[in-house]
C-alpha positions in Angstrom: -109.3 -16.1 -8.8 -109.1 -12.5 -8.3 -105.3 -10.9 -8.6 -104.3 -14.1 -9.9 -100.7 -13.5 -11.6 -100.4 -14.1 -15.2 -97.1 -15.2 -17.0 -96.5 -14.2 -20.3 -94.5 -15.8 -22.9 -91.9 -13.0 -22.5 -91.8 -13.4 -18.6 -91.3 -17.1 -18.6 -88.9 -17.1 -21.2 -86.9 -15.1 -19.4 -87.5 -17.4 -15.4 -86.6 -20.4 -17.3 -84.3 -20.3 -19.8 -83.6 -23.2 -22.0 -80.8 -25.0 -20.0 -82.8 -24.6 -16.7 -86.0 -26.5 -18.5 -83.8 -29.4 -19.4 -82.7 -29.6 -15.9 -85.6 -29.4 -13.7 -87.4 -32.2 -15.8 -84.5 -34.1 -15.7 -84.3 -33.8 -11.7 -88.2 -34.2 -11.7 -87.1 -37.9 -13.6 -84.9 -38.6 -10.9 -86.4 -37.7 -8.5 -88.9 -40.6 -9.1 -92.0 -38.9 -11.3 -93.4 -42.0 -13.0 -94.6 -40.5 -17.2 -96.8 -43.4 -16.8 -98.9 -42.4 -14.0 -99.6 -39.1 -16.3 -104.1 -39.2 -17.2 -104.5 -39.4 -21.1 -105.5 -36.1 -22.4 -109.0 -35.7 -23.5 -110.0 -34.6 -26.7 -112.7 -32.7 -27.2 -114.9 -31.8 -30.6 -116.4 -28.3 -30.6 -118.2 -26.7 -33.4 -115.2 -24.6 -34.1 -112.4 -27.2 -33.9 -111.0 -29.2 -30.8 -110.1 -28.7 -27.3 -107.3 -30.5 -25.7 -107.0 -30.7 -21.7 -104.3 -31.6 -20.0 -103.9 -32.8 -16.5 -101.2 -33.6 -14.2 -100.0 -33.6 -10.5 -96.9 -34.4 -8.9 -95.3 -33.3 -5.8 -96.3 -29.8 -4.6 -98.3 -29.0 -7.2 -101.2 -30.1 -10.0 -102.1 -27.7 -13.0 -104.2 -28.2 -16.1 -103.2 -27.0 -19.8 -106.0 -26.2 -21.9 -105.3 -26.0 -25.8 -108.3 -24.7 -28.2 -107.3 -25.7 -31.9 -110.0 -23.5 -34.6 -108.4 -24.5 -38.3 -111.0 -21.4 -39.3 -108.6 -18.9 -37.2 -105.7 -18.2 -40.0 -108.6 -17.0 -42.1 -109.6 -14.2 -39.4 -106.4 -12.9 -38.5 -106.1 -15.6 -35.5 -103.8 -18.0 -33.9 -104.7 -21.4 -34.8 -103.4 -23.4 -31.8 -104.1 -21.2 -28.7 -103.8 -22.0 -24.8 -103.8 -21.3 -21.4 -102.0 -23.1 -18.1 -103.6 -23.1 -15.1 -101.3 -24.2 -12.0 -102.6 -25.3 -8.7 -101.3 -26.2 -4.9 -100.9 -29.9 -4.9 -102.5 -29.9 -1.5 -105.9 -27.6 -1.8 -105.9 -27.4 -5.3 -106.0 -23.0 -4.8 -105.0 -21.2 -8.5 -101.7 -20.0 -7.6 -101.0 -18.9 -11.4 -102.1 -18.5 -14.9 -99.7 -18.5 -17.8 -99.2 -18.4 -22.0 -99.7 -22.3 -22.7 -98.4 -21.7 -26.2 -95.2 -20.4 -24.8 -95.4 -23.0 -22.1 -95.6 -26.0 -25.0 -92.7 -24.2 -27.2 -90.5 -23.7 -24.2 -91.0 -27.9 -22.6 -91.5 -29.7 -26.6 -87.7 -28.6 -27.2 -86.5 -29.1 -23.3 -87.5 -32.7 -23.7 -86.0 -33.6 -26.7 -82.5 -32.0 -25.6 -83.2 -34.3 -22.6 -83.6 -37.1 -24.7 -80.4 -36.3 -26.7 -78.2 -35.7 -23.5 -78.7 -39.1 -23.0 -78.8 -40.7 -26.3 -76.7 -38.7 -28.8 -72.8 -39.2 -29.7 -71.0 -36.9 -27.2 -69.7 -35.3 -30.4 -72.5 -34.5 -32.1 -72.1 -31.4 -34.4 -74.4 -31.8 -37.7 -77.9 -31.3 -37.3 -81.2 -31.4 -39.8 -84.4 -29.8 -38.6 -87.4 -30.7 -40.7 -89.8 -27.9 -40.1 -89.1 -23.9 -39.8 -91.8 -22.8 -37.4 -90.9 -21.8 -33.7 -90.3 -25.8 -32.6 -87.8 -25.8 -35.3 -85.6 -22.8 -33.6 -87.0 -24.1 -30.4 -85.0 -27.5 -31.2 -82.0 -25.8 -32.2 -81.2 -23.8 -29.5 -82.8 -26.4 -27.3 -80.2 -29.0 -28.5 -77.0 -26.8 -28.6 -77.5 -26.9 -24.8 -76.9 -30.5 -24.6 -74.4 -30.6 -27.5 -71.8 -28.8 -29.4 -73.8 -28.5 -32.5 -72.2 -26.3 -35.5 -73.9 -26.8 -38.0 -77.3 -26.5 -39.6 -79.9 -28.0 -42.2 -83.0 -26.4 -42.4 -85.4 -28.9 -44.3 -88.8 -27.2 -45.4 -91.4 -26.5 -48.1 -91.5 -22.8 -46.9 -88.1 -22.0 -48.5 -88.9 -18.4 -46.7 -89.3 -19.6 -43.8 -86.6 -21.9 -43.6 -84.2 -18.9 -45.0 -85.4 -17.0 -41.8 -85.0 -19.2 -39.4 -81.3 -20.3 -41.3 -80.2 -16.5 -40.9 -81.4 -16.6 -37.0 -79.2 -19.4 -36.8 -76.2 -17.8 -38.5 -76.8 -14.9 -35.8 -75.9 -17.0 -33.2 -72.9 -18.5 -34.6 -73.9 -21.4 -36.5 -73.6 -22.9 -40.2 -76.9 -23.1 -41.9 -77.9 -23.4 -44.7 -81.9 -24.6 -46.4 -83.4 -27.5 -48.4 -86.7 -27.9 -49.7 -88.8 -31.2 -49.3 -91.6 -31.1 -51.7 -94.9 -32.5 -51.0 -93.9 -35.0 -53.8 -92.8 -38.8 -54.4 -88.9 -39.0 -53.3 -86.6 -37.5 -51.6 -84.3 -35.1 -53.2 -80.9 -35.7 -53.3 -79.1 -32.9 -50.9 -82.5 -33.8 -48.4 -80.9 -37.8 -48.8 -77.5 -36.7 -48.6 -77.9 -34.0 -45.6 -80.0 -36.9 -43.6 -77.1 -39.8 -44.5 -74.2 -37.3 -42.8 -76.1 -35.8 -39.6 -75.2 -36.7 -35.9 -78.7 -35.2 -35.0 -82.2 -35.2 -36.9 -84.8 -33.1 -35.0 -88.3 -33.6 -37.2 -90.6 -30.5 -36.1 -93.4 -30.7 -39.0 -97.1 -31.3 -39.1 -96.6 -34.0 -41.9 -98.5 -36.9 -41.8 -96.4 -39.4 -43.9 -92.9 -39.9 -43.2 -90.4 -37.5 -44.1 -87.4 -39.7 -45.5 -86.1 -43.0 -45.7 -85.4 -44.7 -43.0 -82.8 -46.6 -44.4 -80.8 -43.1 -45.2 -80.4 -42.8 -41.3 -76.8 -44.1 -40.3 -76.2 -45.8 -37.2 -75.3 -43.8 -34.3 -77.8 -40.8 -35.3 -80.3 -39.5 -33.0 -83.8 -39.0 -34.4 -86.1 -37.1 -32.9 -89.5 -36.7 -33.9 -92.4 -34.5 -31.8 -95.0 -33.1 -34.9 -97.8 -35.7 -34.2 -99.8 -37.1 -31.3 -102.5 -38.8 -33.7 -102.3 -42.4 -34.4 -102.4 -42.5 -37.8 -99.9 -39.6 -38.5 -95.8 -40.2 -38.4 -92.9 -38.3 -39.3 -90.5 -41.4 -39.6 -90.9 -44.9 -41.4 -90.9 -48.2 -39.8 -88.0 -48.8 -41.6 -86.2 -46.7 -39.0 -88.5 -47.5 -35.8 -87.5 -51.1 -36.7 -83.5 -50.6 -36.9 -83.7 -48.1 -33.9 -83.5 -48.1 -30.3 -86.7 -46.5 -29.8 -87.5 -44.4 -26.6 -90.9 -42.8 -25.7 -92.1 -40.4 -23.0 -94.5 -43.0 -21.5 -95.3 -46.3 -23.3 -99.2 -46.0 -22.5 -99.2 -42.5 -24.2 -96.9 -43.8 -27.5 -99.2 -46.8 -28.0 -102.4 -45.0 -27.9 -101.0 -41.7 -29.6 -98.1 -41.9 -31.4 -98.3 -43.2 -34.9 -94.7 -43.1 -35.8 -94.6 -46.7 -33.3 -98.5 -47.3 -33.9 -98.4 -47.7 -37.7 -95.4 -49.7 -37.7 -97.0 -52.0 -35.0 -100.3 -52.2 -36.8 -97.8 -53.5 -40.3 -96.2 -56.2 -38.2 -93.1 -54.1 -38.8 -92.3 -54.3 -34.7 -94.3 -55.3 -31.7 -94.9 -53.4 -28.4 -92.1 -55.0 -26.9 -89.4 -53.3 -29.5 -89.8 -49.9 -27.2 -87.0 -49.6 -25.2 -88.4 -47.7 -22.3 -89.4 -44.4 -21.4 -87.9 -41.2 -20.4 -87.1 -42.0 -16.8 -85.7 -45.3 -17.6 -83.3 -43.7 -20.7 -82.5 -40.9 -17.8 -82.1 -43.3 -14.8 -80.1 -45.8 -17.3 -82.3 -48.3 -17.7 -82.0 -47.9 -21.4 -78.9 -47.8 -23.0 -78.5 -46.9 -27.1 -77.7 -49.9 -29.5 -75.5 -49.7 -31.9 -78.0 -48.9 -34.3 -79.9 -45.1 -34.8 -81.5 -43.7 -31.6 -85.0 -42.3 -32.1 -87.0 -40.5 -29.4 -90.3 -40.0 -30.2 -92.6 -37.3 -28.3 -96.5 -36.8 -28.1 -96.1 -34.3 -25.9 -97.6 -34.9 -22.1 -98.8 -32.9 -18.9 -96.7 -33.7 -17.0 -94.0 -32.1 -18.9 -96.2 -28.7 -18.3 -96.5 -29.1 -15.1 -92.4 -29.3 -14.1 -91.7 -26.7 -15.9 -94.6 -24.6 -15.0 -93.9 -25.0 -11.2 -90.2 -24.0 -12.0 -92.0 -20.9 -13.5 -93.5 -20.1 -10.8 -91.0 -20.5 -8.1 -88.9 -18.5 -10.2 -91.4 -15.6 -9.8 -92.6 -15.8 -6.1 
Protein backbone atom coordinates (compact mmCIF):
# COMPACT_ATOMS: atom_id res chain seq x y z
CA UNK A 1 0.00 0.00 0.00
CA UNK A 2 2.83 2.23 0.39
CA UNK A 3 2.99 5.34 -2.37
CA UNK A 4 -0.37 4.46 -3.14
CA UNK A 5 -1.82 7.60 -5.24
CA UNK A 6 -4.71 9.36 -3.81
CA UNK A 7 -7.39 11.28 -5.88
CA UNK A 8 -9.03 14.10 -4.46
CA UNK A 9 -12.25 15.49 -5.19
CA UNK A 10 -10.61 18.46 -6.97
CA UNK A 11 -8.27 16.04 -9.14
CA UNK A 12 -11.09 13.84 -10.29
CA UNK A 13 -13.32 16.45 -11.00
CA UNK A 14 -11.11 17.80 -13.19
CA UNK A 15 -9.95 13.78 -15.18
CA UNK A 16 -13.59 13.31 -15.60
CA UNK A 17 -15.67 15.86 -16.23
CA UNK A 18 -19.36 15.62 -16.29
CA UNK A 19 -19.97 14.69 -20.08
CA UNK A 20 -17.05 12.09 -19.96
CA UNK A 21 -18.96 10.25 -16.78
CA UNK A 22 -22.07 9.96 -18.75
CA UNK A 23 -20.23 8.43 -21.50
CA UNK A 24 -17.96 5.81 -20.12
CA UNK A 25 -20.98 4.31 -18.13
CA UNK A 26 -22.85 4.40 -21.04
CA UNK A 27 -20.10 2.44 -23.12
CA UNK A 28 -19.54 0.30 -19.99
CA UNK A 29 -23.68 -0.56 -20.74
CA UNK A 30 -22.94 -1.46 -24.01
CA UNK A 31 -20.33 -2.94 -23.79
CA UNK A 32 -22.27 -5.75 -22.06
CA UNK A 33 -21.88 -5.00 -17.94
CA UNK A 34 -24.86 -6.74 -16.62
CA UNK A 35 -26.37 -4.01 -13.16
CA UNK A 36 -27.67 -7.27 -12.08
CA UNK A 37 -24.69 -9.24 -11.58
CA UNK A 38 -23.63 -6.13 -9.12
CA UNK A 39 -23.37 -7.90 -4.95
CA UNK A 40 -25.94 -6.12 -2.66
CA UNK A 41 -24.26 -3.66 -0.50
CA UNK A 42 -23.92 -4.56 3.12
CA UNK A 43 -25.02 -2.59 5.74
CA UNK A 44 -23.33 -2.37 8.64
CA UNK A 45 -24.50 -0.96 12.44
CA UNK A 46 -21.64 0.51 14.44
CA UNK A 47 -22.00 2.29 17.68
CA UNK A 48 -21.53 5.57 15.93
CA UNK A 49 -23.88 5.10 12.96
CA UNK A 50 -23.60 2.87 9.80
CA UNK A 51 -21.14 1.62 7.36
CA UNK A 52 -22.00 0.95 3.88
CA UNK A 53 -19.53 -1.26 1.61
CA UNK A 54 -19.66 -1.50 -1.73
CA UNK A 55 -18.29 -3.99 -4.08
CA UNK A 56 -17.95 -4.46 -7.74
CA UNK A 57 -15.77 -5.99 -10.59
CA UNK A 58 -15.98 -5.79 -14.16
CA UNK A 59 -13.45 -6.02 -16.82
CA UNK A 60 -9.91 -4.86 -15.91
CA UNK A 61 -10.67 -3.94 -12.66
CA UNK A 62 -12.66 -4.52 -9.13
CA UNK A 63 -12.73 -1.71 -6.27
CA UNK A 64 -14.62 -1.34 -3.11
CA UNK A 65 -16.43 1.98 -1.83
CA UNK A 66 -16.64 2.30 1.80
CA UNK A 67 -19.22 4.93 3.20
CA UNK A 68 -19.23 5.71 7.15
CA UNK A 69 -22.57 7.60 8.00
CA UNK A 70 -22.17 9.19 12.03
CA UNK A 71 -25.71 11.41 12.42
CA UNK A 72 -23.60 12.69 15.78
CA UNK A 73 -20.92 14.37 13.25
CA UNK A 74 -22.84 17.83 12.33
CA UNK A 75 -22.75 18.35 16.06
CA UNK A 76 -18.77 18.22 16.14
CA UNK A 77 -17.87 20.17 13.28
CA UNK A 78 -17.89 16.86 10.97
CA UNK A 79 -19.14 15.52 7.69
CA UNK A 80 -21.97 13.32 8.16
CA UNK A 81 -21.67 10.97 5.14
CA UNK A 82 -17.91 10.33 4.65
CA UNK A 83 -15.94 7.79 2.28
CA UNK A 84 -13.25 6.40 0.74
CA UNK A 85 -12.79 4.32 -2.86
CA UNK A 86 -10.41 1.77 -3.04
CA UNK A 87 -9.71 0.46 -6.79
CA UNK A 88 -8.04 -2.77 -7.52
CA UNK A 89 -6.42 -4.80 -10.75
CA UNK A 90 -9.18 -7.07 -11.85
CA UNK A 91 -6.63 -9.78 -12.24
CA UNK A 92 -4.41 -9.80 -8.77
CA UNK A 93 -6.63 -7.73 -6.90
CA UNK A 94 -3.08 -5.10 -6.17
CA UNK A 95 -4.49 -1.36 -4.78
CA UNK A 96 -3.72 0.62 -7.74
CA UNK A 97 -5.52 3.82 -6.18
CA UNK A 98 -7.30 5.46 -3.46
CA UNK A 99 -9.80 8.25 -3.92
CA UNK A 100 -12.57 10.98 -2.23
CA UNK A 101 -15.70 8.48 -2.29
CA UNK A 102 -17.83 11.47 -1.46
CA UNK A 103 -16.76 13.17 -4.57
CA UNK A 104 -16.79 9.83 -6.34
CA UNK A 105 -20.75 9.38 -5.36
CA UNK A 106 -21.51 13.27 -6.30
CA UNK A 107 -19.73 13.04 -9.54
CA UNK A 108 -21.61 9.09 -10.82
CA UNK A 109 -25.42 9.93 -8.77
CA UNK A 110 -25.76 12.88 -11.42
CA UNK A 111 -23.83 10.99 -14.49
CA UNK A 112 -26.53 8.34 -14.17
CA UNK A 113 -29.45 10.21 -14.15
CA UNK A 114 -28.37 12.32 -17.23
CA UNK A 115 -27.84 8.82 -18.69
CA UNK A 116 -31.14 7.87 -17.87
CA UNK A 117 -32.64 11.18 -19.38
CA UNK A 118 -30.56 10.93 -22.72
CA UNK A 119 -32.54 8.09 -23.24
CA UNK A 120 -35.90 8.82 -21.84
CA UNK A 121 -36.51 12.61 -21.88
CA UNK A 122 -38.36 14.76 -24.89
CA UNK A 123 -35.42 15.77 -27.08
CA UNK A 124 -36.61 19.24 -26.30
CA UNK A 125 -36.54 19.31 -22.92
CA UNK A 126 -35.97 22.85 -21.45
CA UNK A 127 -37.91 23.35 -17.92
CA UNK A 128 -36.57 21.64 -15.04
CA UNK A 129 -37.57 21.33 -11.12
CA UNK A 130 -34.96 20.12 -8.69
CA UNK A 131 -36.27 19.20 -5.30
CA UNK A 132 -33.39 19.48 -3.02
CA UNK A 133 -30.43 22.35 -2.87
CA UNK A 134 -27.45 20.38 -1.57
CA UNK A 135 -24.49 19.38 -3.98
CA UNK A 136 -26.79 16.37 -5.90
CA UNK A 137 -29.16 19.19 -6.67
CA UNK A 138 -26.34 21.32 -8.74
CA UNK A 139 -24.78 17.97 -9.43
CA UNK A 140 -28.19 17.17 -11.38
CA UNK A 141 -28.30 20.39 -13.04
CA UNK A 142 -25.22 20.56 -14.67
CA UNK A 143 -25.36 16.89 -15.00
CA UNK A 144 -28.60 17.10 -17.10
CA UNK A 145 -27.71 20.21 -19.31
CA UNK A 146 -25.16 17.79 -20.77
CA UNK A 147 -27.78 15.60 -22.19
CA UNK A 148 -30.32 18.36 -22.79
CA UNK A 149 -30.85 21.98 -23.66
CA UNK A 150 -32.27 22.90 -20.37
CA UNK A 151 -32.93 26.83 -19.72
CA UNK A 152 -34.67 27.03 -17.16
CA UNK A 153 -34.71 26.37 -13.39
CA UNK A 154 -36.89 25.55 -10.21
CA UNK A 155 -35.29 25.14 -7.19
CA UNK A 156 -37.82 23.34 -4.74
CA UNK A 157 -36.56 23.35 -1.02
CA UNK A 158 -37.31 24.07 2.70
CA UNK A 159 -33.79 25.76 2.95
CA UNK A 160 -34.96 28.93 1.09
CA UNK A 161 -31.01 29.91 1.63
CA UNK A 162 -29.92 27.24 0.18
CA UNK A 163 -32.01 27.02 -2.58
CA UNK A 164 -31.29 31.00 -3.32
CA UNK A 165 -27.61 29.87 -3.52
CA UNK A 166 -27.62 27.24 -5.55
CA UNK A 167 -30.50 29.42 -7.89
CA UNK A 168 -27.72 32.27 -8.22
CA UNK A 169 -25.03 29.42 -9.19
CA UNK A 170 -27.34 28.56 -11.74
CA UNK A 171 -27.95 32.04 -13.11
CA UNK A 172 -23.95 32.22 -13.25
CA UNK A 173 -23.95 29.74 -15.84
CA UNK A 174 -26.58 31.05 -17.92
CA UNK A 175 -29.70 29.69 -16.75
CA UNK A 176 -33.32 31.00 -15.49
CA UNK A 177 -33.89 30.15 -11.86
CA UNK A 178 -35.65 30.97 -9.68
CA UNK A 179 -36.82 29.11 -5.77
CA UNK A 180 -39.86 27.61 -4.09
CA UNK A 181 -40.35 26.38 -0.71
CA UNK A 182 -42.00 22.98 0.15
CA UNK A 183 -42.93 22.91 3.63
CA UNK A 184 -42.72 19.96 5.84
CA UNK A 185 -46.61 20.39 5.85
CA UNK A 186 -49.97 18.78 4.46
CA UNK A 187 -50.23 20.02 0.60
CA UNK A 188 -48.54 21.22 -1.91
CA UNK A 189 -48.34 24.83 -2.51
CA UNK A 190 -49.56 26.21 -5.47
CA UNK A 191 -46.39 27.59 -7.53
CA UNK A 192 -44.68 23.87 -6.15
CA UNK A 193 -48.19 22.31 -8.16
CA UNK A 194 -47.94 24.61 -10.86
CA UNK A 195 -44.00 24.53 -11.49
CA UNK A 196 -44.27 20.41 -11.33
CA UNK A 197 -47.55 20.46 -13.95
CA UNK A 198 -45.30 22.64 -16.68
CA UNK A 199 -41.64 20.83 -16.36
CA UNK A 200 -40.09 18.69 -19.19
CA UNK A 201 -37.61 17.39 -16.42
CA UNK A 202 -38.14 16.61 -12.51
CA UNK A 203 -34.81 15.74 -10.78
CA UNK A 204 -35.82 14.84 -6.87
CA UNK A 205 -32.44 15.14 -4.86
CA UNK A 206 -33.86 15.25 -1.06
CA UNK A 207 -33.59 13.02 1.87
CA UNK A 208 -37.46 13.07 2.28
CA UNK A 209 -39.09 10.10 3.28
CA UNK A 210 -42.73 10.72 2.00
CA UNK A 211 -43.38 11.71 -1.34
CA UNK A 212 -42.73 15.04 -2.47
CA UNK A 213 -45.93 15.94 -4.69
CA UNK A 214 -48.77 14.49 -6.40
CA UNK A 215 -48.32 12.27 -8.73
CA UNK A 216 -51.18 13.05 -10.59
CA UNK A 217 -49.62 16.87 -11.13
CA UNK A 218 -46.95 15.04 -13.39
CA UNK A 219 -47.95 15.43 -17.21
CA UNK A 220 -47.28 12.80 -19.59
CA UNK A 221 -44.15 13.01 -21.42
CA UNK A 222 -42.06 14.33 -18.21
CA UNK A 223 -39.07 12.62 -16.98
CA UNK A 224 -38.87 11.99 -13.25
CA UNK A 225 -36.05 11.26 -11.65
CA UNK A 226 -35.65 10.40 -8.19
CA UNK A 227 -32.07 9.15 -6.41
CA UNK A 228 -32.57 10.51 -2.42
CA UNK A 229 -33.35 7.03 -0.90
CA UNK A 230 -32.02 3.52 -0.96
CA UNK A 231 -34.25 2.34 2.09
CA UNK A 232 -37.36 0.43 1.58
CA UNK A 233 -39.70 2.24 3.33
CA UNK A 234 -38.54 5.80 2.17
CA UNK A 235 -39.79 7.38 -1.38
CA UNK A 236 -39.68 10.61 -2.95
CA UNK A 237 -42.62 9.90 -5.46
CA UNK A 238 -46.21 8.39 -4.98
CA UNK A 239 -47.58 5.36 -6.44
CA UNK A 240 -49.81 7.38 -8.18
CA UNK A 241 -46.90 8.25 -10.50
CA UNK A 242 -44.97 4.82 -10.37
CA UNK A 243 -48.35 3.40 -11.50
CA UNK A 244 -48.96 5.83 -14.63
CA UNK A 245 -45.14 5.80 -15.46
CA UNK A 246 -42.81 3.84 -17.45
CA UNK A 247 -40.68 3.02 -14.71
CA UNK A 248 -36.83 2.20 -15.24
CA UNK A 249 -34.37 1.09 -12.45
CA UNK A 250 -30.61 0.54 -12.36
CA UNK A 251 -31.02 -3.23 -11.59
CA UNK A 252 -34.37 -4.86 -10.76
CA UNK A 253 -32.82 -7.03 -7.75
CA UNK A 254 -31.39 -3.73 -6.15
CA UNK A 255 -34.98 -1.59 -6.75
CA UNK A 256 -36.98 -4.46 -5.24
CA UNK A 257 -34.91 -4.95 -2.15
CA UNK A 258 -33.99 -1.17 -1.79
CA UNK A 259 -35.94 1.19 -3.44
CA UNK A 260 -39.10 2.20 -1.73
CA UNK A 261 -40.44 4.61 -4.28
CA UNK A 262 -41.33 0.84 -6.35
CA UNK A 263 -41.32 -1.18 -2.89
CA UNK A 264 -44.15 0.71 -1.15
CA UNK A 265 -46.30 0.94 -4.10
CA UNK A 266 -45.84 -2.92 -4.57
CA UNK A 267 -46.45 -3.69 -0.98
CA UNK A 268 -50.19 -1.33 -1.61
CA UNK A 269 -51.14 -3.48 -4.53
CA UNK A 270 -50.62 -0.21 -6.38
CA UNK A 271 -48.28 -2.18 -9.13
CA UNK A 272 -46.61 -5.54 -9.19
CA UNK A 273 -42.98 -6.47 -10.01
CA UNK A 274 -43.73 -6.98 -13.40
CA UNK A 275 -44.75 -2.97 -13.96
CA UNK A 276 -40.75 -2.26 -14.15
CA UNK A 277 -39.84 -1.77 -17.40
CA UNK A 278 -36.19 -2.81 -17.32
CA UNK A 279 -33.00 -1.66 -16.23
CA UNK A 280 -30.42 0.64 -17.35
CA UNK A 281 -28.79 -1.44 -19.97
CA UNK A 282 -31.97 -2.48 -21.41
CA UNK A 283 -33.39 1.47 -21.53
CA UNK A 284 -29.63 2.10 -23.14
CA UNK A 285 -29.43 -0.95 -25.39
CA UNK A 286 -33.30 -0.20 -26.32
CA UNK A 287 -34.95 -2.76 -24.86
CA UNK A 288 -37.13 -0.25 -23.18
CA UNK A 289 -38.82 2.22 -24.93
CA UNK A 290 -40.94 5.35 -22.96
CA UNK A 291 -44.80 5.14 -23.10
CA UNK A 292 -46.78 7.69 -23.70
CA UNK A 293 -47.24 8.26 -20.20
CA UNK A 294 -44.35 10.16 -17.60
CA UNK A 295 -40.97 8.43 -17.52
CA UNK A 296 -39.46 7.90 -14.05
CA UNK A 297 -36.01 6.65 -13.37
CA UNK A 298 -35.44 5.70 -10.07
CA UNK A 299 -31.79 5.27 -8.53
CA UNK A 300 -30.44 3.54 -5.28
CA UNK A 301 -27.26 4.09 -6.21
CA UNK A 302 -24.89 0.87 -6.97
CA UNK A 303 -21.04 -0.19 -7.23
CA UNK A 304 -20.83 -0.70 -10.08
CA UNK A 305 -21.52 2.74 -11.01
CA UNK A 306 -18.17 3.59 -8.78
CA UNK A 307 -16.30 1.28 -10.23
CA UNK A 308 -16.65 2.67 -14.21
CA UNK A 309 -16.15 5.85 -13.31
CA UNK A 310 -13.36 5.23 -10.93
CA UNK A 311 -11.34 3.19 -13.58
CA UNK A 312 -11.94 6.22 -16.01
CA UNK A 313 -10.29 8.11 -13.12
CA UNK A 314 -7.59 6.38 -13.01
CA UNK A 315 -6.67 5.93 -16.53
CA UNK A 316 -7.06 9.47 -16.88
CA UNK A 317 -4.23 9.88 -14.31
CA UNK A 318 -1.70 7.08 -15.25
Amino acid sequence: MSGLPYLDAATLERLVPMGRAVKVLEEALRAGLDPEATPQRPIVDLPAGQLLLMPAAAGRYAGVKAVSIAPGNPARGLPRIQGTYLLLDGDTLAPLAAMDGIALTSLRTPAVSALAVRHLAEPDARRLVVFGSGPQAWGHVTALREVRPIEDVTIVARDLTRARALAARCRDVGLTARTLTNPATSGTPAGVARAVREADLVACCTTAREPLFPGKLARDGVTVVAVGSHEPGARELDGDLIARATVVVEARAAALEEAGDVIVPIRQGTITSGHLAGNLADLVTGKVVAGPGPRVFKSTGMAWEDLVVAAAAYEAWS
